[in-house]
DOVO-933823 format. One record per residue (C-alpha): x, y, z; residue in one letter. Coordinates in pm, whole numbers, plus 50000, padded with zeros to 5 digits. Each point is the difference from the previous one (the first is absolute). Layout:
BEGIN
XYZA...
This chain:
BEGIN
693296234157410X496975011549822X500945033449946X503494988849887X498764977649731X497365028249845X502705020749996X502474977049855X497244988149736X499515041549934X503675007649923X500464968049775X496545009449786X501085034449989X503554992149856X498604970249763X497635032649884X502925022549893X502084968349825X496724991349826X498025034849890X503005023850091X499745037250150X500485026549835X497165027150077X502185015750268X498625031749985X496274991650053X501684980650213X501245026150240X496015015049933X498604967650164X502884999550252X499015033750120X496244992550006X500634966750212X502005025350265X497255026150015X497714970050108X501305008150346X498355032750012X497284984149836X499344965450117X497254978049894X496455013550174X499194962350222X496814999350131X498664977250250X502944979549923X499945003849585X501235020549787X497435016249774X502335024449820X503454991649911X502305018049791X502504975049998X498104975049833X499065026449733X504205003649959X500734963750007X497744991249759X500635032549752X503654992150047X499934962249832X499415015349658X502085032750052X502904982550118X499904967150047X499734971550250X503745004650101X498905036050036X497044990950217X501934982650241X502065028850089X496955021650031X498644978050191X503194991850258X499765035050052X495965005250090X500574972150205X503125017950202X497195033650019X497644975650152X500115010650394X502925014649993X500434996150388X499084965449995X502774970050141X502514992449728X498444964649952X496545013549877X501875025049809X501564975049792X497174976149950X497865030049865X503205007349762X499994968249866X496134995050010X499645028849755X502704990749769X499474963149968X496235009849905X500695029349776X502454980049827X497974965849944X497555026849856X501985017149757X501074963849842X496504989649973X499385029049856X503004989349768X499414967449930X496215000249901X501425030049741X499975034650128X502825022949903X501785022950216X500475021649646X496305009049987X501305031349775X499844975349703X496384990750052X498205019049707X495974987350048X497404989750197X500364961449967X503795002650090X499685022050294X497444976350117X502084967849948X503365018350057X498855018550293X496504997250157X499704961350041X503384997550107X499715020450256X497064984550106X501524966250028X503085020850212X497195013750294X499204964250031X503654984850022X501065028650206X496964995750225X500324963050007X503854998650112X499285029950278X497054978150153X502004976350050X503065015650116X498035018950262X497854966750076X502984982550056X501715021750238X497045002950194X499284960249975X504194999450147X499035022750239X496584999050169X498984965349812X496865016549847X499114973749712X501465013749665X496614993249805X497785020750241X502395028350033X500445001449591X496184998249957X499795025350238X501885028149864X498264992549623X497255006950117X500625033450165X502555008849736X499234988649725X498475023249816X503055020950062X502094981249832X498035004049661X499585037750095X503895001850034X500324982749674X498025026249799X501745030150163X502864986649901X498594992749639X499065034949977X503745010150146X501694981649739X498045012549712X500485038250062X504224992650124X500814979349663X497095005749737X498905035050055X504085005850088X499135019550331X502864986050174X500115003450374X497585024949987X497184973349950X501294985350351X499205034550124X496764999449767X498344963950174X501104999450293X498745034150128X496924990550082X501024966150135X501905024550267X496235017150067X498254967750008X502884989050311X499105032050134X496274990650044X500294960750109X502775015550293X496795022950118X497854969550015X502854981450178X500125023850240X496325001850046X500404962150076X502515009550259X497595023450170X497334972250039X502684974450101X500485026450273X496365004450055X499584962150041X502904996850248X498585027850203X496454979950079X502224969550069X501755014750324X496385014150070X499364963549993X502674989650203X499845027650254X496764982750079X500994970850013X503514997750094X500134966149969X499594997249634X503255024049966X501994991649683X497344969849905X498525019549733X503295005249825X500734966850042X496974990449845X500065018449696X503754993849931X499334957450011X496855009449812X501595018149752X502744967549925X497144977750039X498355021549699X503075001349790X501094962750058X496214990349867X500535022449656X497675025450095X500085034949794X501765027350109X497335021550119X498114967050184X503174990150175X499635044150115X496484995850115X500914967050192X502855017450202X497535031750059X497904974250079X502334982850277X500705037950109X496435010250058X497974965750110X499675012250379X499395030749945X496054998550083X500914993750383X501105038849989X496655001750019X498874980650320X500575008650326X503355000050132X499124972650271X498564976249723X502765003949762X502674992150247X497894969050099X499324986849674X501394964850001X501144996049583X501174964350072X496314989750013X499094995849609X496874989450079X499115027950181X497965020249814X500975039750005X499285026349773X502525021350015X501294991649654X496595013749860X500305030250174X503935004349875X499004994349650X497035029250035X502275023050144X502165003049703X496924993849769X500225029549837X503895003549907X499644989349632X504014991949978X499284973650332X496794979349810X502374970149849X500944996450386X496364999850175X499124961349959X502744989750115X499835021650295X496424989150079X500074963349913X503764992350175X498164982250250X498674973049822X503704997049787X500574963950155X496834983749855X501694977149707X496455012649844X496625024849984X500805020249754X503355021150148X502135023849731X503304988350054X500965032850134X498284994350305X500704964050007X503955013649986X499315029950288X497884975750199X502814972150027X502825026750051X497395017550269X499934965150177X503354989150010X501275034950143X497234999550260X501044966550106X503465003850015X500405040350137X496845011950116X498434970850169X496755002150198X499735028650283X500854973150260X501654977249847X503374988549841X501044999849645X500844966049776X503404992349878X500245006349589X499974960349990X496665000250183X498425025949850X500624988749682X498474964450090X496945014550082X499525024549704X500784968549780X497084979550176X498045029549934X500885009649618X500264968449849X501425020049645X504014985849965X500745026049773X498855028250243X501844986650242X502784995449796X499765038349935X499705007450354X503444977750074X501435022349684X498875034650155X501354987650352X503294990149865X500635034149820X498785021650328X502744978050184X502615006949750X498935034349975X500485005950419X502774979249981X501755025549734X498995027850166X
């Protein structure tokens, strides 16, 4: 239902846009078309979960002044179609829409507050700035604003992540972009219409755009290789402890929701799920016997294997976000003393998986009702363990879909 009515409100804004401002550029048109359908080759470089370097903001935005919000929206029906191309037919059609109903509220704000999508007939420096530059400006923020909170609200449909931490989010880790997209498209319009380039100043900006994808892929793939690094010291973890097999990845995925349903950063809610991933790995380090005998039900137990974990990977500069957490999880029940929330978030997730999977050596485990009366005694923070109910309620879903 919410992917029918974005996509209902896309097609109705998009034909309101060609009764009210018309469309008539068809052959910069057919330019932008192309562009959008090269953007499979050349998709938008995401990483750790955002995209840094996107060329089809850059065409959206230069678009709304070249040829118009009614334009846009086609452009931007047909990123959206590029956008995984072997994805399920649903997602396929919400990303469609997505892009056009944002590129198109863009292009009429960039209407309305008095850009011109004839910027041939701006002669000076005050004009292009009132006719051009601030209009544009006030587009990266409509366009920005209406894709927050299409993508917030399919996710708040979906997952029931709170809109307002999600949106908050993604500002903060993108941001920036969005102004950077809104110059290089600045620059893009200038040299197509006022230096009368053409096409060839498409060619011209967004060259190095294609080099600067290049680069953030490398890095993304350098995060894959430690992603692979880290999973290889977990089964070295678990092959020691058989016991604990599959808690760590439990433990960083319901860390990870916890993170995101609290409105931590992007790269936080990354060092809390490395964080879940990596808090046992110190008993790699003990004897066999005393690792497999370790009793993790007992919080008041004192054991210093989490010191030892977090000195292991002491000197891996990429892990340092994740090292409190991984030696302070321990204590991540006390409602107080002075606990980051990270390892308030990995100690609580720690604790409710050992209660509920891994148990004592000897002993059984709790049913999730019990367990999660006794890590409520314990925390004493509702909205912590309103996050952990969140988290829980997602990893359900997500077995459940699966």
């Amino acid at each position: 239902m919410y992917i029918t009515a974005v996509a209902a409100l896309a097609v109705g804004l998009a034909v309101w846009s060609e009764i009210a401002y018309g469309l008539d550029q068809f052959a910069a048109l057919g330019v932008f078309i192309l562009l959008a359908a090269l953007h499979v080759v050349l998709p938008d470089a995401v990483v750790e979960g955002q995209v840094r370097v996107s060329l089809s903001g850059v065409i959206l935005l230069a678009g709304q002044a070249i040829v118009g919000p009614a334009g846009v929206a086609v452009i931007g029906a047909v990123l959206g179609i590029s956008q995984g191309k072997h994805a399920p037919l649903q997602r396929r059609v919400f990303n469609a829409a997505q892009f056009s109903l944002h590129g198109c509220v863009g292009g009429i704000a960039f209407i309305v507050v008095g850009g011109t999508t004839s910027p041939e007939r701006l002669r000076d420096v005050p004009q292009i700035v009132l006719g051009l530059a601030v209009p544009l400006l006030v587009a990266v923020v409509a366009q920005a604003v209406a894709n927050l909170v299409a993508l917030a609200g399919v996710k708040r449909v979906a997952e029931g992540i709170p809109m307002r931490g999600q949106m908050l989010a993604v500002v903060r880790g993108t941001g920036f972009a969005y102004v950077a997209h809104g110059v290089i498209a600045f620059i893009m319009i200038v040299l197509w219409v006022l230096a009368n380039l053409g096409p060839v100043a498409a060619a011209i900006v967004l060259a190095p755009l294609v080099v600067a994808q290049w680069i953030y892929r490398q890095r993304a793939e350098e995060l894959e290789g430690q992603q692979r690094a880290l999973e290889v010291l977990v089964a070295a973890l678990e092959a020691k402890a058989p016991r604990l097999g599959g808690h760590s990845a439990r433990v960083a995925q319901l860390s990870a929701h916890m993170a995101e349903h609290l409105g931590l950063g992007p790269q936080q809610v990354t060092d809390t799920r490395v964080a879940g991933m990596l808090h046992d790995l110190g008993q790699t380090s003990l004897p066999t016997r005393v690792a497999r005998a370790i009793d993790l039900t007992d919080r008041d137990h004192l054991l210093d294997y989490p010191e030892r974990g977090a000195a292991i990977l002491h000197d891996l500069s990429f892990l340092h976000g994740s090292l409190d957490p991984i030696r302070r999880h321990r204590g991540g029940l006390e409602p107080s003393g002075g606990l980051s929330l990270p390892a308030r978030i990995v100690g609580l997730a720690d604790t409710y998986d050992v209660l509920t999977t891994v148990g004592s050596p000897s002993g059984p485990v709790l049913a999730p009702t019990q367990a999660r009366e006794v890590v409520a005694g314990a925390v004493g923070d509702p909205e912590l363990l309103r996050a952990l109910d969140h988290a829980l309620a997602r990893q359900f879903e997500g077995g459940s879909r699966s």
